[in-house]
DSSP file (Angstrom, degrees, kcal/mol; ACC not computed):
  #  RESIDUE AA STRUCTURE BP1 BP2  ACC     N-H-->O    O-->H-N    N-H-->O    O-->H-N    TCO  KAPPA ALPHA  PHI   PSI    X-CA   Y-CA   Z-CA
    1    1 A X              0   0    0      0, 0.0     2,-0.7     0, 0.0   119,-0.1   0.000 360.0 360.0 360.0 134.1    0.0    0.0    0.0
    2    2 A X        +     0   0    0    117,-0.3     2,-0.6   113,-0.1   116,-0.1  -0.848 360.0 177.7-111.0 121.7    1.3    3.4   -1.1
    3    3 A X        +     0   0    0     -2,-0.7   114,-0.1     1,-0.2   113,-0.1  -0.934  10.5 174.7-130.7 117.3    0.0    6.1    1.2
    4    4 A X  S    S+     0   0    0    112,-0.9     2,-0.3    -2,-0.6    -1,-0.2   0.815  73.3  41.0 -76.2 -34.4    1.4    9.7    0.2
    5    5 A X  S    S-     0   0    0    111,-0.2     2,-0.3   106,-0.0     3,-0.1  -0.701  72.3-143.2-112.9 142.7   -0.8   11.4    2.9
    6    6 A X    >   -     0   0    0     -2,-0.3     3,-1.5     1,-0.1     4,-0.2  -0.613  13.8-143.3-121.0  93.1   -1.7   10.5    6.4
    7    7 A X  G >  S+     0   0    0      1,-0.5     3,-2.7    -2,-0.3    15,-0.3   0.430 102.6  75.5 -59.3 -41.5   -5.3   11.3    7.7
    8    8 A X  G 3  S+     0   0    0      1,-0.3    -1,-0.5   129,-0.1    14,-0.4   0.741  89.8  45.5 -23.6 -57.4   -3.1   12.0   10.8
    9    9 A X  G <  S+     0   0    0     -3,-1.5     2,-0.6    13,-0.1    -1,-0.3   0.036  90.1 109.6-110.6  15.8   -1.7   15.3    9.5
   10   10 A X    <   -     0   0    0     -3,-2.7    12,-0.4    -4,-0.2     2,-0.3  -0.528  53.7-159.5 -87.9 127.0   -5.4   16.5    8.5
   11   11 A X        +     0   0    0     -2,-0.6    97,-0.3    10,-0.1     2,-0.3  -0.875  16.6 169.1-110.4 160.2   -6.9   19.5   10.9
   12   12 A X        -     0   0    0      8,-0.3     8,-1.4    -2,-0.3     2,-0.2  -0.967  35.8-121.7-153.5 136.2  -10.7   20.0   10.9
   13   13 A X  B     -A   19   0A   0     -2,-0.3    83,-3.9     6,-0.2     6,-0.2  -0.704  29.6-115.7-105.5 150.4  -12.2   22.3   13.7
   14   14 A X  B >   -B   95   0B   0      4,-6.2     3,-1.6    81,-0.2    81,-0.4  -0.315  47.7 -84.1 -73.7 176.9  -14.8   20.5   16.0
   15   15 A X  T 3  S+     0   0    0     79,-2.1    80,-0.1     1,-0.3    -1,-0.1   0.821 135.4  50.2 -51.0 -36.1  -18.8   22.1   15.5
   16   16 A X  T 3  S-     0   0    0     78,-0.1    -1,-0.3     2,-0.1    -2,-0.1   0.534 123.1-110.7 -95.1  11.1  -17.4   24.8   18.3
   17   17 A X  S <  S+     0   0    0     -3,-1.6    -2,-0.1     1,-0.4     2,-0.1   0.101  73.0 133.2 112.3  11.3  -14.5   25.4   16.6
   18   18 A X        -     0   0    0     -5,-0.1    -4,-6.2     1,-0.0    -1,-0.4  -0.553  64.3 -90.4 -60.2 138.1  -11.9   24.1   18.4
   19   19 A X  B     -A   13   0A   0     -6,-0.2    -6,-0.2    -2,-0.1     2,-0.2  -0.388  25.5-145.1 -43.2 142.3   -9.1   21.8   16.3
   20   20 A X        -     0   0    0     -8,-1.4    -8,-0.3   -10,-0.1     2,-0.3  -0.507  15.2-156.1 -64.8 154.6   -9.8   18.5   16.0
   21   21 A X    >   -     0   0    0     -2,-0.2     3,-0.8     1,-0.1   -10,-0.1  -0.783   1.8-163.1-147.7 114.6   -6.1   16.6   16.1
   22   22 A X  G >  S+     0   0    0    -12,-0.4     3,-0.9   -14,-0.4     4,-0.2   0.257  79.0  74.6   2.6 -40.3   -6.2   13.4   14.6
   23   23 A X  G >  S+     0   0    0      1,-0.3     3,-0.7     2,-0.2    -1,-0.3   0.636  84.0  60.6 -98.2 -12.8   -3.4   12.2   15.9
   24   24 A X  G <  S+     0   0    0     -3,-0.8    -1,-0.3     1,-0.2    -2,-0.1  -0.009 101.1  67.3 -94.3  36.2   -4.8   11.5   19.7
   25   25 A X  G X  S+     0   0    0     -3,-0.9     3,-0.9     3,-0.1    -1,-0.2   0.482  72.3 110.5 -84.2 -25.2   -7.1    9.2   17.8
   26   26 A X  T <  S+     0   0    0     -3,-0.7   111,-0.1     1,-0.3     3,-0.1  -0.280  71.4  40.4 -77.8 158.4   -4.5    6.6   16.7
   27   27 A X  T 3  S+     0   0    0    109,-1.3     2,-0.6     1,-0.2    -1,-0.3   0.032 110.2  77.0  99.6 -13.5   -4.8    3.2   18.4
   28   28 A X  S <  S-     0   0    0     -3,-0.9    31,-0.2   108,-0.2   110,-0.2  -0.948  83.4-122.7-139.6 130.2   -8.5    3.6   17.9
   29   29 A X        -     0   0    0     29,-1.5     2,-0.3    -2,-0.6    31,-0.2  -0.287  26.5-147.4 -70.1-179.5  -10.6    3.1   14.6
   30   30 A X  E     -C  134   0C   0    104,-1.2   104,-1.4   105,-0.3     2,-0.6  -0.897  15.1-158.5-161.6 134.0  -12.7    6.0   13.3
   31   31 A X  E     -Cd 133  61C   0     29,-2.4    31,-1.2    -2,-0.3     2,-0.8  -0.896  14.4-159.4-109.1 131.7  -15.7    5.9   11.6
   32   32 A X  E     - d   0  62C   0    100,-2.8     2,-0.7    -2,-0.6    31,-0.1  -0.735  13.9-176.5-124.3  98.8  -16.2    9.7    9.5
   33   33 A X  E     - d   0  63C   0     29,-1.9    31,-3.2    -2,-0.8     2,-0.2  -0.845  21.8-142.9 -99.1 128.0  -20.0   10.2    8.7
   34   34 A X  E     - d   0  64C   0     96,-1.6     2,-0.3    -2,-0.7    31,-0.2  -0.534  33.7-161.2 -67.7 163.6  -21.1   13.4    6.5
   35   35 A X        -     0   0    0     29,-0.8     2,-0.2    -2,-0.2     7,-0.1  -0.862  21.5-164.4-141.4 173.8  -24.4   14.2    8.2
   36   36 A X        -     0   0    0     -2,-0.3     3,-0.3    29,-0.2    37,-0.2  -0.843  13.6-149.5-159.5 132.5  -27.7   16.4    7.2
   37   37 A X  S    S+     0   0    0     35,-0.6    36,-0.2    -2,-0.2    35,-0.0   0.665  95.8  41.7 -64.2 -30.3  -30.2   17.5    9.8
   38   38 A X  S    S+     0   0    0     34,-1.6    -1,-0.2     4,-0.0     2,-0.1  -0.089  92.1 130.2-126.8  25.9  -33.4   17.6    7.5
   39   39 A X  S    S-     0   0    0     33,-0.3     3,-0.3    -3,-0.3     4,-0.1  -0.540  71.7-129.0 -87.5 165.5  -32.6   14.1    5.6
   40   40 A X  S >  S+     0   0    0      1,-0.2     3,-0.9     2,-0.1     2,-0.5   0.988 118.9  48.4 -95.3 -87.3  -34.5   11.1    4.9
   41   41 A X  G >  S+     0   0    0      1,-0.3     3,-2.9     2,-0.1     4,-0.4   0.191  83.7 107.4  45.6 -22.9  -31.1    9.2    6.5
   42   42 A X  G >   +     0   0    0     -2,-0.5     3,-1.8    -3,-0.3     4,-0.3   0.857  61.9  62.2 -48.4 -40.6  -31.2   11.7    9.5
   43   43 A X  G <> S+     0   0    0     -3,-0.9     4,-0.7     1,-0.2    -1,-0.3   0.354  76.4  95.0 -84.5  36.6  -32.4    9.2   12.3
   44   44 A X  H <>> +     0   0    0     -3,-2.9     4,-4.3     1,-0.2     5,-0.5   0.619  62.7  84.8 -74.8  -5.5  -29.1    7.4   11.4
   45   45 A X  H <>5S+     0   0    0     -3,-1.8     4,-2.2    -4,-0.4    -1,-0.2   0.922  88.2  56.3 -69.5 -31.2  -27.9    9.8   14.6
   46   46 A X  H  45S+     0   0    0     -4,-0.3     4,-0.4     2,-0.2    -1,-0.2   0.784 105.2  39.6 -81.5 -30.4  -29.1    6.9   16.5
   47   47 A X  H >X5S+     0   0    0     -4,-0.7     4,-3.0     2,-0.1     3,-1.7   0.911 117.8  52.8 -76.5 -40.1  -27.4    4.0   15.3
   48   48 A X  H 3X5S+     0   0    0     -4,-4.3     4,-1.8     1,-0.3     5,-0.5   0.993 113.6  43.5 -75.3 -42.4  -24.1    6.2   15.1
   49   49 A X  H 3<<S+     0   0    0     -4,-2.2    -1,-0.3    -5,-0.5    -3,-0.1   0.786 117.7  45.5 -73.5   1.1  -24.7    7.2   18.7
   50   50 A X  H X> S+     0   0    0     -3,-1.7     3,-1.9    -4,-0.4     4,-1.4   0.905 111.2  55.9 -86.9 -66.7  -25.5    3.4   19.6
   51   51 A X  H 3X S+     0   0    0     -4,-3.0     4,-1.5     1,-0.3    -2,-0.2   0.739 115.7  30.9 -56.9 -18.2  -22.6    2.4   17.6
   52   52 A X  H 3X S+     0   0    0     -4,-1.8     4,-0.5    -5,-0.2    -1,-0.3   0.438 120.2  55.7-107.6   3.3  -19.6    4.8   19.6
   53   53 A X  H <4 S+     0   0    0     -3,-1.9    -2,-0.2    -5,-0.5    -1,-0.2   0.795 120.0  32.6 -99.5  -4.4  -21.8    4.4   23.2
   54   54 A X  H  < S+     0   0    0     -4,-1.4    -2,-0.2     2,-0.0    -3,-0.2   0.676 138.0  26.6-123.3 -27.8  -21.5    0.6   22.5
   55   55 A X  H >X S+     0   0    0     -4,-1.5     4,-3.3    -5,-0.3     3,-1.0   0.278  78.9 111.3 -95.9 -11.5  -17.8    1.1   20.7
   56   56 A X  T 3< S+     0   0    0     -4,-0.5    -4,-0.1     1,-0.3    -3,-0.1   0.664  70.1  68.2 -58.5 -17.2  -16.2    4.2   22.2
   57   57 A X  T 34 S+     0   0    0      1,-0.1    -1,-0.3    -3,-0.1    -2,-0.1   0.930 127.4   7.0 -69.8 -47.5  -13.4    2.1   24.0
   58   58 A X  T <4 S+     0   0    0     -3,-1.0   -29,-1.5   -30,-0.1    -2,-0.2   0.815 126.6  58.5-106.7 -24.2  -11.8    1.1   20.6
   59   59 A X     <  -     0   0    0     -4,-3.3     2,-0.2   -31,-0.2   -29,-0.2  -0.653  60.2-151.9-110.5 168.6  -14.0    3.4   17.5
   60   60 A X        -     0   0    0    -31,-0.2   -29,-2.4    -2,-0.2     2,-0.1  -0.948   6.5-149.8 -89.9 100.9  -14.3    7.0   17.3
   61   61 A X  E     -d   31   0C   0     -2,-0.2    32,-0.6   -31,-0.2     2,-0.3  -0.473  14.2-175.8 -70.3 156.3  -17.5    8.6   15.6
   62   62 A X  E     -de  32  93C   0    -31,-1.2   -29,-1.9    30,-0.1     2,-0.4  -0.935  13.8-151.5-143.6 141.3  -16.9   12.0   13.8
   63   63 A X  E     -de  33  94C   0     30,-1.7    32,-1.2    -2,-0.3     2,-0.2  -0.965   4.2-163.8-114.7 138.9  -20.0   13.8   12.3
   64   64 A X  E     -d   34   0C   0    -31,-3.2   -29,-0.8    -2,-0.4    34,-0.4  -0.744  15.4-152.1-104.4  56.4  -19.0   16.0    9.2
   65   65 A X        +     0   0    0     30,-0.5    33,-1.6    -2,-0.2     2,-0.2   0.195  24.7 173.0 -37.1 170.9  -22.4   18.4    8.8
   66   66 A X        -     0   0    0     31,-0.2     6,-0.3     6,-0.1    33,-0.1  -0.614  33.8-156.8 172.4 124.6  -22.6   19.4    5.0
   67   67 A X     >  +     0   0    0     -2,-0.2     4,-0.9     1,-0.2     2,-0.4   0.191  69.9  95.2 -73.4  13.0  -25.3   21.3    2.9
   68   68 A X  T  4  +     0   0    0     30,-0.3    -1,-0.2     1,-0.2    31,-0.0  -0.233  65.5  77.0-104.1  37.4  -24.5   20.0   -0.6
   69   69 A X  T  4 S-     0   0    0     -2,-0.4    -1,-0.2    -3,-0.1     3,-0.1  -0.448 134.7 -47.5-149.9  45.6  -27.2   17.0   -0.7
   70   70 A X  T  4 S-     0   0    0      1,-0.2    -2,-0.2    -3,-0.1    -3,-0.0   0.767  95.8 -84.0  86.4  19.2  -30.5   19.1   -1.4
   71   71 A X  S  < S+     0   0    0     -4,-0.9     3,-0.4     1,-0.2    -1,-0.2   0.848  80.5 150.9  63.5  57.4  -29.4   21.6    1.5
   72   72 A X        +     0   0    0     -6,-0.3   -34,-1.6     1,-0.2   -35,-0.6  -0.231  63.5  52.1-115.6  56.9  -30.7   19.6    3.9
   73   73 A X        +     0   0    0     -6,-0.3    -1,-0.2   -37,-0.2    -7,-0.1   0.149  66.0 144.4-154.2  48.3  -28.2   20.7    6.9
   74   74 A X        +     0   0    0     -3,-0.4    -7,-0.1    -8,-0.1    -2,-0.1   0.596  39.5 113.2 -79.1 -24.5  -28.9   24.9    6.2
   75   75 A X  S    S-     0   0    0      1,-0.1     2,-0.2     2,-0.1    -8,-0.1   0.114  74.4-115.3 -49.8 150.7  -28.6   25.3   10.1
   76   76 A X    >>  -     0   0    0      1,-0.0     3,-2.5     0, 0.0     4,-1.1  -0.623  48.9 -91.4 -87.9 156.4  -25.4   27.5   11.8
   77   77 A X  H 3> S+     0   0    0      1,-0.3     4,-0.5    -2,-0.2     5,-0.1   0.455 128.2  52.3 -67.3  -0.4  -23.4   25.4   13.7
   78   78 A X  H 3> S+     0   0    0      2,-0.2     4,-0.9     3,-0.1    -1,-0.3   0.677 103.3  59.8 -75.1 -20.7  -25.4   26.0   17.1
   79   79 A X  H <> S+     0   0    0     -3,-2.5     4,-4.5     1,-0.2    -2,-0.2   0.881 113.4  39.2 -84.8 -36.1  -28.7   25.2   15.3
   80   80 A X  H  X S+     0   0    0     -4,-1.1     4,-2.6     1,-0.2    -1,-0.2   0.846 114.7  45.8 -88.8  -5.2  -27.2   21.7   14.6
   81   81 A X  H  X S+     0   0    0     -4,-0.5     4,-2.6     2,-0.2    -1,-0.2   0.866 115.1  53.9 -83.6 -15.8  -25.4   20.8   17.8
   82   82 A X  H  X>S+     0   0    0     -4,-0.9     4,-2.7     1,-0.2     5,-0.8   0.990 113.5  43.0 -72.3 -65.1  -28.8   22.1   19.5
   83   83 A X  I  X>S+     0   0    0     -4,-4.5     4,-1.5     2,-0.2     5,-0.7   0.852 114.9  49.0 -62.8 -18.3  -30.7   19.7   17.4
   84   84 A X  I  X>S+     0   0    0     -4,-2.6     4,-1.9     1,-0.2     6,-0.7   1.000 112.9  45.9 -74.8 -40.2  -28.3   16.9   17.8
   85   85 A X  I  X5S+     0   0    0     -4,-2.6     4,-4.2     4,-0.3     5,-0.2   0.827 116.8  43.0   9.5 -91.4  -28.3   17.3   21.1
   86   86 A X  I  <5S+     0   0    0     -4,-2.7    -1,-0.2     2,-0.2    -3,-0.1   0.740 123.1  33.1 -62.4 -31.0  -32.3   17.7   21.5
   87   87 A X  I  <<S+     0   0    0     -4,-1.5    -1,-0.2    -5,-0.8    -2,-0.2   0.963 132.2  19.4 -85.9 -48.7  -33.2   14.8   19.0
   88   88 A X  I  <<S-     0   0    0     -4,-1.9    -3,-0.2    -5,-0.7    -2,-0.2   0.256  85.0-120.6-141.8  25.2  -31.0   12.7   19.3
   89   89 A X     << -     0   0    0     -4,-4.2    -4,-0.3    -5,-0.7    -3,-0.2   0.788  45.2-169.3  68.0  23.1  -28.7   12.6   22.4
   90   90 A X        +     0   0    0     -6,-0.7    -1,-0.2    -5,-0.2     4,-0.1  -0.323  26.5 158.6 -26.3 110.8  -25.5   13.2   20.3
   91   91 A X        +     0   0    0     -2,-0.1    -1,-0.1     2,-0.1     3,-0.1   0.506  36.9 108.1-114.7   3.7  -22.2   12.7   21.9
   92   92 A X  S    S-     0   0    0      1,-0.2     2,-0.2   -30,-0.0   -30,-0.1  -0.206  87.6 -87.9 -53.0 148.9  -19.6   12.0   19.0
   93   93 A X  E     -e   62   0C   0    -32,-0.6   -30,-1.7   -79,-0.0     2,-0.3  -0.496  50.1-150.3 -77.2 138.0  -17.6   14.3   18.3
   94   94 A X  E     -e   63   0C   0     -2,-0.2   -79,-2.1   -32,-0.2   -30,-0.2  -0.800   6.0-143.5-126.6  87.6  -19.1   16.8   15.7
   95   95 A X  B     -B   14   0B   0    -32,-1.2   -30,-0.5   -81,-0.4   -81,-0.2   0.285  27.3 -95.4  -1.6 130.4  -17.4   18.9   13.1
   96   96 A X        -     0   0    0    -83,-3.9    -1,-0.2     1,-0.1   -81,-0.1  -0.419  58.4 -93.8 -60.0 148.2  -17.8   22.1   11.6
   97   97 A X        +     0   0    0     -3,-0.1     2,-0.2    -2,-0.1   -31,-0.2  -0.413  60.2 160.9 -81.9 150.9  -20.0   21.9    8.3
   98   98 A X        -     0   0    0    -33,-1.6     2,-0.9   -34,-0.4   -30,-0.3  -0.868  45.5 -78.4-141.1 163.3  -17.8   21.6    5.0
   99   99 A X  B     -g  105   0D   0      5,-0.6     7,-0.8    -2,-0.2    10,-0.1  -0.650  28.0-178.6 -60.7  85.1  -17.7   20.7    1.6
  100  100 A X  S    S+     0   0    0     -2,-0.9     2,-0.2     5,-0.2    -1,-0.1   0.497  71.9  14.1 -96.3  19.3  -17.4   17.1    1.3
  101  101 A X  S    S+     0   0    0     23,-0.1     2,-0.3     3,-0.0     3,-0.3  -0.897  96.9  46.2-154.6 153.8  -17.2   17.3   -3.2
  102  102 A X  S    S-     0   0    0     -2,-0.2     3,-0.3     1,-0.2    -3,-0.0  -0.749 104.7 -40.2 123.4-147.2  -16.7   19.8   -5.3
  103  103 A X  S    S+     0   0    0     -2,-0.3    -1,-0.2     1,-0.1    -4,-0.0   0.695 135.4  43.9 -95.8 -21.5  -14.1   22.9   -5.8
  104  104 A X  S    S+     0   0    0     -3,-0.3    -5,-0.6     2,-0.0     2,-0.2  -0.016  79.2 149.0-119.1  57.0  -14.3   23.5   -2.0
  105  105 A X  B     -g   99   0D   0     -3,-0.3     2,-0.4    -7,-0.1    -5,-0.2  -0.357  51.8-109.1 -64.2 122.0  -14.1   20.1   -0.6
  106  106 A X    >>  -     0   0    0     -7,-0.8     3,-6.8    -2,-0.2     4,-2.2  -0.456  26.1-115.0 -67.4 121.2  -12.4   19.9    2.7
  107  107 A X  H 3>>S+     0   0    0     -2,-0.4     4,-3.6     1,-0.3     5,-0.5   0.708 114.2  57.2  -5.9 -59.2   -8.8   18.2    3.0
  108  108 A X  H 345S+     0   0    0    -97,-0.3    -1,-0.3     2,-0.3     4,-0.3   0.682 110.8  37.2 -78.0 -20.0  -10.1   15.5    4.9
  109  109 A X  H <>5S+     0   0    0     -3,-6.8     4,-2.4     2,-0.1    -2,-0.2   0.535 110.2  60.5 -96.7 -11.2  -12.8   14.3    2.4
  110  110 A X  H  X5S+     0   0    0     -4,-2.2     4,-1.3     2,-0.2    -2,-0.3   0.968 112.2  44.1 -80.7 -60.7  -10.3   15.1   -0.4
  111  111 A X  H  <5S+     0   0    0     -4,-3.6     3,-0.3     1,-0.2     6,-0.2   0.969 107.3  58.3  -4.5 -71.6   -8.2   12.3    1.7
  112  112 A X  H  4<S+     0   0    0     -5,-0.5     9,-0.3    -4,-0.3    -1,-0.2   0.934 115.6  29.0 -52.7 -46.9  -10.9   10.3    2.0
  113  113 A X  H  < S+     0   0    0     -4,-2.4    10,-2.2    -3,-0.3     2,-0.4   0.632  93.4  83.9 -73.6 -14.0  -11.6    9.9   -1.9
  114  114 A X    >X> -     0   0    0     -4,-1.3     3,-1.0    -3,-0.3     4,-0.7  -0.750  56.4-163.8-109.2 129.7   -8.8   10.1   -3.5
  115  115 A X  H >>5S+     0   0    0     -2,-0.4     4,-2.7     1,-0.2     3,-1.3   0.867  96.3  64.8 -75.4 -13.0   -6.8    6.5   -3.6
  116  116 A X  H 345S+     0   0    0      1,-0.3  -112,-0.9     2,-0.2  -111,-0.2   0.611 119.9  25.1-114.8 -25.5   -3.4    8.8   -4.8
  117  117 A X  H <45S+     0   0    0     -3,-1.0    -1,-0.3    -6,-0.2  -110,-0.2   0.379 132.3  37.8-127.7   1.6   -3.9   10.4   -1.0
  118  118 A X  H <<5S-     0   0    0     -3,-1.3    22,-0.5    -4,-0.7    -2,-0.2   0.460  94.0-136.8-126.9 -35.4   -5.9    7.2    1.1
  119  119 A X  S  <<S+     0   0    0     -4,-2.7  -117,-0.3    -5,-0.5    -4,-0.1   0.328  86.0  61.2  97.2 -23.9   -4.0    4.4   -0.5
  120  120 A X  S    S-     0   0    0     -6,-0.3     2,-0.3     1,-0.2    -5,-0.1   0.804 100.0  -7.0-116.4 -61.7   -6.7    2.3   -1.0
  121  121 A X        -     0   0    0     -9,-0.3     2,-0.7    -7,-0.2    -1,-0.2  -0.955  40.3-122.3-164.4-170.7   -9.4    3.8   -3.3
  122  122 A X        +     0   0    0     -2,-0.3     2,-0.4    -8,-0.2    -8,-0.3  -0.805  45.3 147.9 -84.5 117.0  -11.2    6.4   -5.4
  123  123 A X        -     0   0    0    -10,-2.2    -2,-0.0    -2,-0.7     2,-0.0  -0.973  35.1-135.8-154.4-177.8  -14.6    7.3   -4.5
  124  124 A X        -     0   0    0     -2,-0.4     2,-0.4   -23,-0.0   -23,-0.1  -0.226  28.3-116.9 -91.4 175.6  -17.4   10.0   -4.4
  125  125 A X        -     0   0    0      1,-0.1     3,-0.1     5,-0.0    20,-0.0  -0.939  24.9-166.2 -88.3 112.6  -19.8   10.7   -1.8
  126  126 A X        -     0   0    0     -2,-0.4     2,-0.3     1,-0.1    -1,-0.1   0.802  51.0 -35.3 -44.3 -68.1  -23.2   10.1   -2.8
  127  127 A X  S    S-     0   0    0      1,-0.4     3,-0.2   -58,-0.0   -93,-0.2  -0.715  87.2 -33.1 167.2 165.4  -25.5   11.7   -0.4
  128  128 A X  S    S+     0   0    0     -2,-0.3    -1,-0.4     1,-0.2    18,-0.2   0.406 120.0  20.4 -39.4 163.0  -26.2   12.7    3.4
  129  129 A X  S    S+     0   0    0    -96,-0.1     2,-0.4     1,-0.1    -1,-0.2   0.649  72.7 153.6  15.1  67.6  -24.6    9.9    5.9
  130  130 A X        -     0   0    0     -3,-0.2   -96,-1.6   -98,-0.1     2,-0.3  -0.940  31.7-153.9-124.4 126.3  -21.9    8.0    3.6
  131  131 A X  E     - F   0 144C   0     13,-2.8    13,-2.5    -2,-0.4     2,-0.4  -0.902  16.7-162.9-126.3 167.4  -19.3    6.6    6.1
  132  132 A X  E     - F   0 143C   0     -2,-0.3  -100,-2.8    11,-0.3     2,-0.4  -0.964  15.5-142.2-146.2 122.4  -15.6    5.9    5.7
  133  133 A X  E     -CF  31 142C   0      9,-1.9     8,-1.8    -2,-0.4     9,-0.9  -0.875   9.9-159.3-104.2 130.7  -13.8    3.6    8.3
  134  134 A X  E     -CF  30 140C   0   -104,-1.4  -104,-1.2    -2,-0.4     6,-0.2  -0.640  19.5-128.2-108.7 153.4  -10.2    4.6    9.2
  135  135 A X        -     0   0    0      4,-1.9  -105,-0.3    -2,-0.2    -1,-0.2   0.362  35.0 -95.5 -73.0-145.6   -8.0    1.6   10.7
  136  136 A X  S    S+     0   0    0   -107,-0.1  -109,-1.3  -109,-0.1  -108,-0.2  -0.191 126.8  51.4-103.4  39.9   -6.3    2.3   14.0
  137  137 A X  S    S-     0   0    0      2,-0.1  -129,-0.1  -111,-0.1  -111,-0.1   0.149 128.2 -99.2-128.6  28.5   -3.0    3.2   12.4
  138  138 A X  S    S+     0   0    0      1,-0.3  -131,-0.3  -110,-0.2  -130,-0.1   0.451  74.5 137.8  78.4  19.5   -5.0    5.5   10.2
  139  139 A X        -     0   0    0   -133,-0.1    -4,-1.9     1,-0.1    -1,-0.3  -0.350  62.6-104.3 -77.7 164.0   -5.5    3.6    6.6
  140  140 A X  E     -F  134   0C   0    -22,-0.5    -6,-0.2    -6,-0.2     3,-0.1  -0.563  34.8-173.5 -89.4 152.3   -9.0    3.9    4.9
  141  141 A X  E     -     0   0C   0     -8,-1.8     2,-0.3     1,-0.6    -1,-0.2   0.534  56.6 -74.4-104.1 -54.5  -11.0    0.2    5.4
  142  142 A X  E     -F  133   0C   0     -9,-0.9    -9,-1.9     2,-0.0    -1,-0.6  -0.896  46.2-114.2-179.4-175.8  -13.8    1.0    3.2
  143  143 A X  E     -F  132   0C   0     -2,-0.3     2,-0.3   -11,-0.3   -11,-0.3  -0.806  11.3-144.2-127.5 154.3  -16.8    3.0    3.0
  144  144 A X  E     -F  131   0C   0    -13,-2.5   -13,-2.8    -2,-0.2     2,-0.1  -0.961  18.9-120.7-145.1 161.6  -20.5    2.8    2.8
  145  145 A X    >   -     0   0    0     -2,-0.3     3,-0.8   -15,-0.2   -14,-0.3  -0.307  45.7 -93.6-109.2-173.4  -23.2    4.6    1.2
  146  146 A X  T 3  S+     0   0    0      1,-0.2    -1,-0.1   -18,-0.2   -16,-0.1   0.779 118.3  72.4 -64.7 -41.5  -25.9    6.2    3.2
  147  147 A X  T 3  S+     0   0    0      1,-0.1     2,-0.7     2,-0.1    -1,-0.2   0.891  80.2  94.2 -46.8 -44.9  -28.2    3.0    2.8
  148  148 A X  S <  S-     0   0    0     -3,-0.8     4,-0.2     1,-0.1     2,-0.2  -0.242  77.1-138.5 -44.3  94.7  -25.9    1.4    5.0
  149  149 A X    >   -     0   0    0     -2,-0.7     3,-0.7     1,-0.2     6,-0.2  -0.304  16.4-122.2 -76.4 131.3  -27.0    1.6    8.6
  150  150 A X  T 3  S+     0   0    0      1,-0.3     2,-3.4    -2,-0.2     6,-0.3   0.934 110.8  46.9 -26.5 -60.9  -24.4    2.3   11.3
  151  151 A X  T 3  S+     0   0    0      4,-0.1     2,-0.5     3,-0.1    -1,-0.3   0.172  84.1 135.4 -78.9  50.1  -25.2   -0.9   13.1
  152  152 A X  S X> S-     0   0    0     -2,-3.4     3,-5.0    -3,-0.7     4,-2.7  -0.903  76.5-112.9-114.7 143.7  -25.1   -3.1   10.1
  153  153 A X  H 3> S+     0   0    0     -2,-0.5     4,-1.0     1,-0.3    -1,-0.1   0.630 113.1  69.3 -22.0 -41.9  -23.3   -6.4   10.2
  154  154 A X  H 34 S+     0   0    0      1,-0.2    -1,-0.3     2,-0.1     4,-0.1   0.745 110.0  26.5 -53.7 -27.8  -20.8   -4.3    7.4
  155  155 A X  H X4 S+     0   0    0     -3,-5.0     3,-1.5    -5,-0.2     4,-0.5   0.741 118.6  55.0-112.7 -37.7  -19.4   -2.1    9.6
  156  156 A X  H 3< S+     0   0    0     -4,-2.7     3,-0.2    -6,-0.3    -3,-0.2   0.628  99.2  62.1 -98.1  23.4  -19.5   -3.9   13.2
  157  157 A X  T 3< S+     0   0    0     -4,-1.0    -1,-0.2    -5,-0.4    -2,-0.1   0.671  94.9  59.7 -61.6 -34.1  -17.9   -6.7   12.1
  158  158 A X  S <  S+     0   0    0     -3,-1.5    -2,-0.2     1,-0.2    -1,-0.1   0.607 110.8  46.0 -75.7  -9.0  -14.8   -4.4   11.3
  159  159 A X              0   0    0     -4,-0.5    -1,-0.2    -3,-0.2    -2,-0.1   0.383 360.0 360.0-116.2   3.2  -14.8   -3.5   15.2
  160  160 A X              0   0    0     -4,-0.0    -1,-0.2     0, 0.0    -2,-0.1   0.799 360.0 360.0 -75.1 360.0  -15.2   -6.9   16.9
């Protein structure tokens, strides 16, 4: 595996704007969900928080907000930590909202898709709640499109 880039050396500010640092995650997988407030895919905030309150010793959740999917996450970043919060009992760590395609796509999805920069492989993000699973030494495992439900056999197999 040829890895130019390391996920490691990516910054992201959390939903209050504090840095995220990558690097006190290694040891620990991490599973990188784009999120949307007003999606069809939205009550996936309850398997992902099921999956890190049931995983949190060994995974790391990250929610990515992001309006580009039929602008269903329009909220400033108080309106969404207040609704995850209120709906759905969020404690995963939560991101400021970004671009996760396009001409201002954030570093850390331009990682995530590009095999030139992941190692592993190429791919797009469809839609609202498309997750990408990071090893714990920071390699991509694989990804899954929105359909995929946090607690599905695909993904917690990769943490037993």
């Amino acid at each position: 595996m040829q890895e130019t880039e390391s996920i490691y050396n990516i910054s992201i500010n959390s939903l209050t704007g504090e840095a995220i640092d990558f690097d006190k995650f290694r040891g620990k997988k991490i599973l990188i969900v784009n999120t949307a407030s007003e999606c069809g895919f939205t009550g996936q905030y309850d398997g992902l928080q099921e999956l890190y309150d049931r995983y949190k010793d060994k995974l790391v959740v990250i929610g990515v907000p992001c309006n580009q999917f039929g602008g269903q996450e329009p909220g400033t970043s108080t309106d969404i930590q207040t609704f995850c919060k209120q709906n759905y009992g969020v404690t995963f760590l939560m991101t400021e909202k970004v671009d996760v395609k396009g001409d201002q796509q954030h570093p850390l999805y331009t990682w995530l898709t590009k095999k030139e920069l992941n190692g592993v492989s190429n791919s797009s993000v469809k839609w609202n709640f498309q997750k990408y699973l990071i090893d714990e030494e920071g390699h991509l495992i694989d990804y899954y499109y929105s359909l995929t439900k946090p607690l599905s056999s695909k993904i917690t197999k990769q943490l037993k």
